[in-house]
Structure formats: C-alpha cells, structure tokens
C-alpha positions in Angstrom: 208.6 239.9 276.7 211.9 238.4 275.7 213.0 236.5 278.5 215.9 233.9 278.9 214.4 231.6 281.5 210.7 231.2 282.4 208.0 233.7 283.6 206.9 233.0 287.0 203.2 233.4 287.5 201.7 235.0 290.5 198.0 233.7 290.0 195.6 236.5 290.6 192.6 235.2 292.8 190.2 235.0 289.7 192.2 232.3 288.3 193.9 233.7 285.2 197.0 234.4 284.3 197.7 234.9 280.1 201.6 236.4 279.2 203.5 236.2 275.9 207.2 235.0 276.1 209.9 235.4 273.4 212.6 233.0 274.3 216.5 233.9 273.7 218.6 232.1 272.0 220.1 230.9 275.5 216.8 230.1 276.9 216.3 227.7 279.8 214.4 226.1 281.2 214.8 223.5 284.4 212.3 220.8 285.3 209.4 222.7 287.0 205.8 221.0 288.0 202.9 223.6 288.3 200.0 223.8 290.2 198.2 225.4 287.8 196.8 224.0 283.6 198.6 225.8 280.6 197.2 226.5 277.4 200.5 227.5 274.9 200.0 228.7 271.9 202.7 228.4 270.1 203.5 231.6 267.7 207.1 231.1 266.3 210.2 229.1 266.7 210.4 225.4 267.4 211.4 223.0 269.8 209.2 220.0 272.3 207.5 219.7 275.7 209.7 217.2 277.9 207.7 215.4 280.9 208.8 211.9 282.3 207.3 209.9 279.9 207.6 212.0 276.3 208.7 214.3 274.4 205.9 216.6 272.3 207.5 218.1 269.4 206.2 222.1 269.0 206.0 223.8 266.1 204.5 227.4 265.2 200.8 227.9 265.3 200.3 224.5 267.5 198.4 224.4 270.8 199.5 222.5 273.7 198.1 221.7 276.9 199.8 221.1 280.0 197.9 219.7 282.9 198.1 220.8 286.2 201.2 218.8 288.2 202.9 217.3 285.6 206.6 217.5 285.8 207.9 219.1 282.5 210.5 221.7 280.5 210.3 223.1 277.3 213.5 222.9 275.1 214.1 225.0 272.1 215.7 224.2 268.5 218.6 225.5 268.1 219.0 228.9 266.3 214.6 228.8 266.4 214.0 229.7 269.8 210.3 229.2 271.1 207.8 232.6 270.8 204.6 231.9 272.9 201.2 232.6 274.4 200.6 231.3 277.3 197.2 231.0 279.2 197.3 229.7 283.0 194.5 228.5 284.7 193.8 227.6 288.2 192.3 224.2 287.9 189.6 224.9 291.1 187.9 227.6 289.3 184.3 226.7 289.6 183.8 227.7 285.8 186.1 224.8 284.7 186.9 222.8 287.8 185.1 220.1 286.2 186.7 220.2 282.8 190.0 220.2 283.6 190.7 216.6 284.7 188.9 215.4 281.0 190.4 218.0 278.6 193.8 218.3 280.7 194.2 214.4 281.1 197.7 214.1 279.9 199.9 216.2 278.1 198.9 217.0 274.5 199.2 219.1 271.6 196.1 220.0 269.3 196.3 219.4 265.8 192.8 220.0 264.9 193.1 223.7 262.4 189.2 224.7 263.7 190.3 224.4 267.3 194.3 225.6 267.2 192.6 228.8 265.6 189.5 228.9 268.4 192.4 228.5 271.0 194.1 231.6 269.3 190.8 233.7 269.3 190.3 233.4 273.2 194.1 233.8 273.8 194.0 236.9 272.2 190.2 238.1 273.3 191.6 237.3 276.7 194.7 239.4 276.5 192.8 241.9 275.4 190.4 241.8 277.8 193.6 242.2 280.4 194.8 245.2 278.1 192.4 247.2 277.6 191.4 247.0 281.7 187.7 247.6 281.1 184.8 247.1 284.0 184.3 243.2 284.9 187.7 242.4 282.4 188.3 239.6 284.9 185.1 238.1 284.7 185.2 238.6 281.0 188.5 236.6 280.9 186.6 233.9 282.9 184.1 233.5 280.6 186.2 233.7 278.0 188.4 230.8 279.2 185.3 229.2 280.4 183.9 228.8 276.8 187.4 227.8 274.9 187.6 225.0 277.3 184.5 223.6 276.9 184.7 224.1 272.6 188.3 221.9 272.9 186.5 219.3 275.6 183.4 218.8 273.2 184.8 219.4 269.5 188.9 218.3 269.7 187.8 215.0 268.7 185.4 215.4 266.6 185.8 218.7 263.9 188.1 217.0 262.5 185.4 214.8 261.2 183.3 216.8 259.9 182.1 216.9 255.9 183.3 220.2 254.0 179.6 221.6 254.6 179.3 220.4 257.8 182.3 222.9 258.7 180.9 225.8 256.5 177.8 225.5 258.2 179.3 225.1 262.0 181.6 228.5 260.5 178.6 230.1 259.1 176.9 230.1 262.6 179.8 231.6 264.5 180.5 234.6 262.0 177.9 236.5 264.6 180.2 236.3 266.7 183.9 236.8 265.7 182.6 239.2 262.7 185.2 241.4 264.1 188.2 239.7 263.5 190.7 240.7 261.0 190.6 237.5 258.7 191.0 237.4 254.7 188.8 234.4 253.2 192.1 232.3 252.2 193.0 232.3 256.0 189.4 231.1 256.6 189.5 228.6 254.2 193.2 226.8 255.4 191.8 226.9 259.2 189.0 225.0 258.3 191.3 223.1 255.3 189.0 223.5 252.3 190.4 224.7 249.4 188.9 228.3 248.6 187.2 227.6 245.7 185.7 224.7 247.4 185.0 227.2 250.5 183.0 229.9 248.3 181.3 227.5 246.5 180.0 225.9 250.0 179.3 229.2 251.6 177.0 230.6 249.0 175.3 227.0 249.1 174.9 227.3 252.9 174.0 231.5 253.4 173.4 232.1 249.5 175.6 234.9 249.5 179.4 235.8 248.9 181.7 235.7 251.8 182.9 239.1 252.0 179.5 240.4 251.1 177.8 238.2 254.1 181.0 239.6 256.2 180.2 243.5 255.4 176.7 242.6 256.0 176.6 241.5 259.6 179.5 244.0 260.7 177.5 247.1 259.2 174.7 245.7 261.1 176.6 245.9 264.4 178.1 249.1 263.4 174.5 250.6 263.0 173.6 249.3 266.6 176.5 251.0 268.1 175.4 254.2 266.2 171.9 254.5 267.5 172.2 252.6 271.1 175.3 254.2 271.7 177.7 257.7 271.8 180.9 255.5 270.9 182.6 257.7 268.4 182.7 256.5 264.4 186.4 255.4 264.9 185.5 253.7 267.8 182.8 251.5 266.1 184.8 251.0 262.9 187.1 249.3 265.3 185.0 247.0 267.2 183.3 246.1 264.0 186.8 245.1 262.4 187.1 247.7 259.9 191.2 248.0 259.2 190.6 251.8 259.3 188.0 254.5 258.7 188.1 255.1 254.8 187.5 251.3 254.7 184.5 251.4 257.1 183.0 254.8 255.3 183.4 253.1 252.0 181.3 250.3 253.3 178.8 251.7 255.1 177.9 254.4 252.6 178.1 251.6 249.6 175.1 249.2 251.9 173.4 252.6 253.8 173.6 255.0 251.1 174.8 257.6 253.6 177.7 257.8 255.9 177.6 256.9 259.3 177.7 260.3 261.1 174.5 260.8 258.5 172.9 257.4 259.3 173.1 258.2 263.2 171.5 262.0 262.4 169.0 260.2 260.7 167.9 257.4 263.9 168.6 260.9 266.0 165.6 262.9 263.9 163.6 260.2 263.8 163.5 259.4 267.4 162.9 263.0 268.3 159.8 262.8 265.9 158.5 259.7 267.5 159.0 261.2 271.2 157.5 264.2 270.3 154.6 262.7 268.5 154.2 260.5 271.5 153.9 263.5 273.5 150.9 265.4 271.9 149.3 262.3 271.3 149.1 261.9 275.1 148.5 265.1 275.9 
C-alpha cells in the first residue's frame, strides 16, 4: 500500500498485526511511541530510524527492531523513499511475553544475512498465513512469530560465528522445512556468505549429494505424501512443494518416480484397494 504517512494499527486480540507500506516521495512521519514491538523488514529505499538517543541508518533487505514504547520516526532519503514489511506484535502475548524485553531491549537493526533472511521467511509465511485466511491462520501467525522470535533471541549473536560447515550443516537441517521456498543456490549461498563453489563443495561433504538434487529429493518426497494422504489437486501440490509451475514439477517427478504424478497416485490408489480387499477375505 502506498501511503504518504503511517499506517495505523488496530491490534487484533491475537496479537498480530503484519502490513506492507510503500512510502511516497512526500512521506511523513511525526514522532509516534507505540504500545506495541515492530519487526521491519526493510524491502527497498533507504533512509534511518530516529528515537531520542540515535539515529539507525536503513538500507534494503535490513531488519530492524523497534521495542515497544520507544519514541521514534522513520525518515526517508531523498528521491529513495522507504518500501517495508512490517510485523507488530503485542508484547503481552503469552507466546513471547517473555522474549520481548531481551530481544526488543533497545532499538536495533540485524545485520546477521542467516537471520535478516529467517526474519523474511516468517514475514512472508505470516502474511500469507493472513492471505490465504485458512482454519487457525491466527494461531498459525502466532506460532509463526513465536518461533522467529526465539531463532533472533538465541542465534542473532552467535550465526555469525559460525565455521562455513557449521552453517551448511545448521542449513542442511532446516531444508525439511522451508523446502518450499523459491530460492536458487547463489541466493543460498550469499545469505549464509559462502562463496558458491565453497557452498557445493561443503554441502556434498555434509549430505553427500548435490544441492539441487538433495532439493528435488525432499520436495518430491512431500509431493508424494500429499498425493496418497490427500485429494489436493496436482497443481495444488506442485505449489506447496515449491515447484515454479506444473511442466517443472512433471518433469521432476517423472525423472525420480518414473511416472507422473496423476500415475504415481493411481498406483498408491490400486495398491491400497488390494491390501483392503486382501485384508477382508483374510478375515473373513
């Protein structure tokens, strides 16, 4: 939403409140003090967080945090007008109330690439959440928020320090779980700032496989849950497995499967039939 001063939040009684804001060029804002924590993350433009004491430059892809109370205003550069995500928190929430006052102790902006990009995950997973408007979406965006929180409290000051491998491994291990993701191995490799040789080599070390062919592996995987547990359509799970589009998630799937995925879920179909009917006159 392009706006050209700021978005006023009516907290919702779960305690989140996530918006995207696309300043004008004439963009103001006055000194305001919230009762509420702020996540930004910051996706174009440029400018700096006042508050009484500072000034915090911003830049794009940065995160900053705001805590709750703090007198402050944004200002933008001129002619680079601030583009935004912004995730509000109530700091009383029971899944964070005790978080807040150590992760949200003064004003700060993240510089750490693992954790600006795990900030940018939930942002998004939690706008989505809001988006798509699905059963329990608010207690989704809860946990969602709950999480992210507690990966900045726990790991803002310490990825940083971790060995190449140490990183590779730590990435390895969340794959299962952001396997969906739209992310080419360059962008992988600058978040977590290796070099992409260096990556590649480290990954085969740590899985003893190739990226992309590790990627394909656990999202086929998924894919061929959904197929058997499920009635989702094929375009549905190439989706939700992070396939860019259906010739690109046939291609896959018959290249690992040998079959495509309308044939693969026949197949589970028949088979289960088989077994429930062998069952059956066993018993009998």
């Amino acid at each position: 939403m392009e706006v050209q001063v700021p978005i006023e939040v009516n907290m919702p009684k779960h305690g989140v409140a996530i918006l995207e804001s696309r300043h004008l060029a004439d963009f103001f804002m006055p000194w305001r003090s919230d009762p509420f924590a702020k996540v930004l993350y910051i996706l174009g433009g440029k400018g700096k967080l006042i508050t009484g004491d500072e000034e915090i430059a911003l830049k794009e892809e940065q995160v900053c945090l705001v805590p709750p109370g703090v007198r402050h205003k944004l200002e933008d550069e001129r002619g680079k007008p601030i583009w935004l995500l912004g995730l509000c928190l109530h700091p009383e929430n029971s899944a964070w109330s005790e978080v807040i006052p150590s992760l949200f102790a003064k004003p700060q902006v993240i510089v750490n690439s693992a954790m600006v990009q795990e900030s940018f995950i939930g942002l998004k997973t939690v706008l989505f959440e809001q988006s798509i408007g699905k059963p329990c979406w608010r207690e989704m965006q809860v946990a969602w928020c709950g999480m992210l929180l507690v990966k900045l409290l726990r790991e803002k000051d310490q990825v940083s320090e971790l060995k190449a491998i140490d990183q590779v491994s730590l990435y390895v291990e969340r794959m299962e779980s952001s396997f969906y993701l739209n992310e080419s191995l360059d962008e992988v490799a600058q978040r977590l700032g290796i070099g992409r040789r260096r990556f590649s080599q480290l990954f085969r070390e740590v899985t003893g496989e190739a990226w992309l062919q590790r990627l394909r592996g656990i999202r086929i995987a998924h894919a061929c849950r959904l197929l058997s547990e499920s009635g989702k359509s094929v375009k549905l799970i190439a989706f939700e497995c992070g396939f860019e589009g259906l010739p690109q998630f046939f291609r896959t799937f018959k290249q690992l499967k040998g079959v495509t995925p309308g044939q693969w879920r026949k197949s589970q179909e028949a088979s289960s039939e088989s077994w429930s009917s062998g069952s059956c006159s066993s018993m009998g």
